[in-house]
TORVO-295191 format. One record per residue (C-alpha): x, y, z; residue in three letters; residue number from 0. Coordinates in Angstrom, 1 decimal. Last residue first. Layout:
REM TORVO-295191
<nunu xx="X" yy="Y" zz="Z" r="Ala" k="NUM"/>
...
***
This chain:
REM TORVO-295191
<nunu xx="17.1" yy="1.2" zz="3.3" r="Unk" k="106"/>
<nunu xx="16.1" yy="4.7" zz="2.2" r="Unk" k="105"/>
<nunu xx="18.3" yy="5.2" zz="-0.3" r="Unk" k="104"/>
<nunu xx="17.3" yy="1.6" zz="-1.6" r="Unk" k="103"/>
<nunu xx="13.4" yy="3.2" zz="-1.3" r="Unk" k="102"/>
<nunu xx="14.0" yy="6.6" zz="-2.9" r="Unk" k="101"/>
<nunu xx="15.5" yy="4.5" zz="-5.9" r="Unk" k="100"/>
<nunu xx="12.8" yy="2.1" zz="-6.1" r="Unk" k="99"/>
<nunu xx="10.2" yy="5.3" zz="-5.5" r="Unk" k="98"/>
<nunu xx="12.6" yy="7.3" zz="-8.6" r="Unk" k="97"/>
<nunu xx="12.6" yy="4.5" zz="-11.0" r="Unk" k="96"/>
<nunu xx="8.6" yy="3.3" zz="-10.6" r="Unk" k="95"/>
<nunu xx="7.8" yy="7.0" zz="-11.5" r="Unk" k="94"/>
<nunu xx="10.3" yy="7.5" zz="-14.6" r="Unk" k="93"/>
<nunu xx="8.8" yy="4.1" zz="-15.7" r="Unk" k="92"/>
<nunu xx="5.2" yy="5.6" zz="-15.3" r="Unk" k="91"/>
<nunu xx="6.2" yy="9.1" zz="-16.8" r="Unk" k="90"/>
<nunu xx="7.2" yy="6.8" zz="-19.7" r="Unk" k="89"/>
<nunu xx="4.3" yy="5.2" zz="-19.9" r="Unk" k="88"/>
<nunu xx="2.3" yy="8.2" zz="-20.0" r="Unk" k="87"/>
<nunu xx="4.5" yy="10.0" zz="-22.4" r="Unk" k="86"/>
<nunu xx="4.2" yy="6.7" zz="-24.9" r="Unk" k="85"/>
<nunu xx="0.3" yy="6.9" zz="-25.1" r="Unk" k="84"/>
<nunu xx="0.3" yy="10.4" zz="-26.0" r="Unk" k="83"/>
<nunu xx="2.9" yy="10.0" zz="-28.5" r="Unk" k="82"/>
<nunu xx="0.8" yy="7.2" zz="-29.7" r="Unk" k="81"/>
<nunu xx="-2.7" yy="9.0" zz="-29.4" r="Unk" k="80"/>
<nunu xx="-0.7" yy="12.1" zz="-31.3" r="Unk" k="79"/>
<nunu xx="-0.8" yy="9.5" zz="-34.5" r="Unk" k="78"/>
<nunu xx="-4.0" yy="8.3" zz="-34.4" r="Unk" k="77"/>
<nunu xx="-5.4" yy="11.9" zz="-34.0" r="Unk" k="76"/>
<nunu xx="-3.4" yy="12.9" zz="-37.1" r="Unk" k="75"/>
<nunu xx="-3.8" yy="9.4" zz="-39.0" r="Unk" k="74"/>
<nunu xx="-8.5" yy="10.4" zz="-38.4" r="Unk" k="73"/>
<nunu xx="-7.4" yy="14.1" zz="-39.7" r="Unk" k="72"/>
<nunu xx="-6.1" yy="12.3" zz="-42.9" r="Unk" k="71"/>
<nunu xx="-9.3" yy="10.4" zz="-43.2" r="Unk" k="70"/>
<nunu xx="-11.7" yy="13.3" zz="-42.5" r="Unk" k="69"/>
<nunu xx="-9.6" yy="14.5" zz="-45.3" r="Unk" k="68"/>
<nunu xx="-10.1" yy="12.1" zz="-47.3" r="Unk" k="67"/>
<nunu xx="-13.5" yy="11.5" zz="-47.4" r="Unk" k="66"/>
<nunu xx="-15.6" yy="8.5" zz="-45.8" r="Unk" k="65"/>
<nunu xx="-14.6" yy="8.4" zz="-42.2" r="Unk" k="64"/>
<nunu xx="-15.4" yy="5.5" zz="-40.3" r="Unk" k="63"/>
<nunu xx="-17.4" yy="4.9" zz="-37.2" r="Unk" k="62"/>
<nunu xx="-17.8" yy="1.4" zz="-35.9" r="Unk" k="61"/>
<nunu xx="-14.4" yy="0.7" zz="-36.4" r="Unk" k="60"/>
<nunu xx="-13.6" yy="-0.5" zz="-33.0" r="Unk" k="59"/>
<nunu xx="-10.2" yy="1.8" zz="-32.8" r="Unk" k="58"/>
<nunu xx="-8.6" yy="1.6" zz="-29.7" r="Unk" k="57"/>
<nunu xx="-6.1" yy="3.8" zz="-30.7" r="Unk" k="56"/>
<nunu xx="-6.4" yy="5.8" zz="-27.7" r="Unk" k="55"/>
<nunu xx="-6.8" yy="8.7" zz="-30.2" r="Unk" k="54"/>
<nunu xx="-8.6" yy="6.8" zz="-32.0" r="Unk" k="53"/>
<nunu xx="-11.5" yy="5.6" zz="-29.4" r="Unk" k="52"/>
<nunu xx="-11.4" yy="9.4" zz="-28.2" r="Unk" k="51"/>
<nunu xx="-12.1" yy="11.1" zz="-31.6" r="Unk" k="50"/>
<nunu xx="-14.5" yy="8.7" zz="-32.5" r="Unk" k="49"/>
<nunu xx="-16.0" yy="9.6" zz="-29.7" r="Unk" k="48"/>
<nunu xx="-16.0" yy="13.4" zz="-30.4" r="Unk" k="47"/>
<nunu xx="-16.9" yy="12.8" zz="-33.6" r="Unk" k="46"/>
<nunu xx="-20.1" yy="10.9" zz="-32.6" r="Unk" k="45"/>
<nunu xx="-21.2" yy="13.5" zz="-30.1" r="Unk" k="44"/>
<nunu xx="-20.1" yy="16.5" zz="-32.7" r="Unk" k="43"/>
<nunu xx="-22.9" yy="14.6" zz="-35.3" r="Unk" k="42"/>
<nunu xx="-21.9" yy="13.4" zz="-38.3" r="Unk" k="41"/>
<nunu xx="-21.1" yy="16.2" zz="-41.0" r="Unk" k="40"/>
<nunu xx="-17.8" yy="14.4" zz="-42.2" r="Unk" k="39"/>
<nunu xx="-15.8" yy="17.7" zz="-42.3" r="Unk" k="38"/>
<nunu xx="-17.5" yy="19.7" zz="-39.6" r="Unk" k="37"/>
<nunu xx="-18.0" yy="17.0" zz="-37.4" r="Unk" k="36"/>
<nunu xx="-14.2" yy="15.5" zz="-38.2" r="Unk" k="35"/>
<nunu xx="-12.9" yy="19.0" zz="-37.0" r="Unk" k="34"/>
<nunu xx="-14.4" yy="19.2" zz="-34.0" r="Unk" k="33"/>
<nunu xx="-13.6" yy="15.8" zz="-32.8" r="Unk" k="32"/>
<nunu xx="-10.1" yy="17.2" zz="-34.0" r="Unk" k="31"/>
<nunu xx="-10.6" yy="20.1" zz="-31.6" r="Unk" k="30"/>
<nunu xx="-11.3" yy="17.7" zz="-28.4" r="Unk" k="29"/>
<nunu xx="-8.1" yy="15.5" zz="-29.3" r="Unk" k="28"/>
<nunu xx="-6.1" yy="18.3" zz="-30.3" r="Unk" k="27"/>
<nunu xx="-6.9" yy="20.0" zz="-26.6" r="Unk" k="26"/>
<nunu xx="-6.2" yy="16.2" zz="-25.1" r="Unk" k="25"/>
<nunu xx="-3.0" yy="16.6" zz="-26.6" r="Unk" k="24"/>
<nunu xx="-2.1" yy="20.4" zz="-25.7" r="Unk" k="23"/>
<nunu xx="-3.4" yy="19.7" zz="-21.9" r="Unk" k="22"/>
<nunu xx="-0.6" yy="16.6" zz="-21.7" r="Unk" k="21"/>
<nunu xx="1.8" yy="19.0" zz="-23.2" r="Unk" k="20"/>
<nunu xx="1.5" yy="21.6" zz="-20.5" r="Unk" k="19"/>
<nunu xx="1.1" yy="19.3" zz="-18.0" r="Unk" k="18"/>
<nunu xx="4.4" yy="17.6" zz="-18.6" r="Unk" k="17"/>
<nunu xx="5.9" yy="18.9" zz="-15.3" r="Unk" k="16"/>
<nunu xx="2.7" yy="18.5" zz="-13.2" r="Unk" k="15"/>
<nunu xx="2.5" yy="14.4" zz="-14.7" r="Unk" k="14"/>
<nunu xx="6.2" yy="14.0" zz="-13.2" r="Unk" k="13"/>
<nunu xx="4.5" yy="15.2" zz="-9.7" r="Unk" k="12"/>
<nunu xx="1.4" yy="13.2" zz="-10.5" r="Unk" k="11"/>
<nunu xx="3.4" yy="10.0" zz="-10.8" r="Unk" k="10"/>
<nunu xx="5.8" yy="10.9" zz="-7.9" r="Unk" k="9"/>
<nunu xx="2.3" yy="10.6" zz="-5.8" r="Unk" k="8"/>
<nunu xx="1.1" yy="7.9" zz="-6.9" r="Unk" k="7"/>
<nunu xx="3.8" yy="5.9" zz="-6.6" r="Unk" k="6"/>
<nunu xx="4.3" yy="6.7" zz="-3.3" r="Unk" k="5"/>
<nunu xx="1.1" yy="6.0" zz="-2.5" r="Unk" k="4"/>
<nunu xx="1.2" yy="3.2" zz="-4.1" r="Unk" k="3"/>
<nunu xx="4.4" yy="1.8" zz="-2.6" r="Unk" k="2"/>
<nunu xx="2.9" yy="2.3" zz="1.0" r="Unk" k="1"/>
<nunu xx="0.0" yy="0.0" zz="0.0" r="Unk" k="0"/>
***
């Protein structure tokens, strides 16, 4: 339990330092939702979780864009959900360094 606090905590600490980029993804995610609406002309509640399921690369392919520029904004949000995806877990490797190393200083 004590090594998920700590985790916790060093997690949202390293999370502080990167807020700036983790806002500017999920902003991108938000406007591309945006975007696809006004492209694809599917409702903004439909774009928005398309949006989402792609950007986490999920993907279920229940909603598919037809033109190619709804395409092309579809790779962009793909694209920044694996950036996205590989900051997390690298703040989450940082994290588990940093208690393990706060730990053996500790011991």
């Amino acid at each position: 339990m004590l090594f998920f606090i700590r985790f916790t905590t060093v997690f949202f600490e390293i999370i502080w330092h990167i807020r700036s980029i983790v806002l500017f993804m999920s902003l991108w995610l938000a406007f591309g939702a945006v975007l696809i609406a006004f492209v694809e002309k599917i409702p903004f509640g439909d774009a928005l979780y398309f949006s989402f399921i792609t950007g986490l690369t999920i993907g279920y392919g229940d909603v598919v864009m037809k033109t190619f520029t709804g395409r092309l904004i579809s790779v962009l949000i793909g694209l920044t959900g694996i950036i996205f995806t590989g900051l997390i877990v690298a703040a989450a490797v940082e994290t588990i360094r940093k208690v393990i190393h706060q730990k053996n200083d500790k011991a």
